[in-house]
C-alpha positions, 0 to 999 in steps of 0.5 A: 887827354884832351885838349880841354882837360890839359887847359883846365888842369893847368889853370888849377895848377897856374892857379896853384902855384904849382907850376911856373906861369908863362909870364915873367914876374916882371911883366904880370903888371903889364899884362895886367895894365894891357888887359885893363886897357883891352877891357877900356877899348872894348866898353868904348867900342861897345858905347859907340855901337850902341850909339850908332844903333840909336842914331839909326834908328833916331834917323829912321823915326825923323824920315817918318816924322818928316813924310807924316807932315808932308802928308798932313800938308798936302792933305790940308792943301787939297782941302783948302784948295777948293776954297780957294779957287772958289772965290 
């Protein structure tokens, strides 16, 4: 049998109760406050990723922002310039 066909068939049979799960009964609460837990940690790692992301890209558009200005004011001073000097 493979190895696939074994886990599937003992899961119906876990799942049965046909067949003594690996837990001990006194333990199944704390796996399951464990697993709730995993599942907490994983929501928060996957929030601070996600806000790392638009931090980056928050950062990115302010470096745009910040060299389309520069731009507009050297532009401005060499329009002005010549004003400027004429006097």
């Amino acid at each position: 049998m493979s190895g696939v066909l074994v886990l599937a068939l003992r899961r119906m049979a876990l799942s049965h109760g046909t067949v003594r799960s690996a837990v001990p009964v006194g333990h199944a609460d704390r796996v399951e406050a464990l697993d709730e837990r995993r599942e907490v940690l994983e929501d928060n790692y996957q929030r601070i990723s996600d806000r790392m992301y638009e931090l980056k890209l928050h950062r990115r558009e302010l470096i745009a922002e910040s060299l389309i200005v520069l731009l507009l004011f050297a532009e401005a001073m060499a329009l002005l310039f010549p004003l400027l000097a004429g006097r």
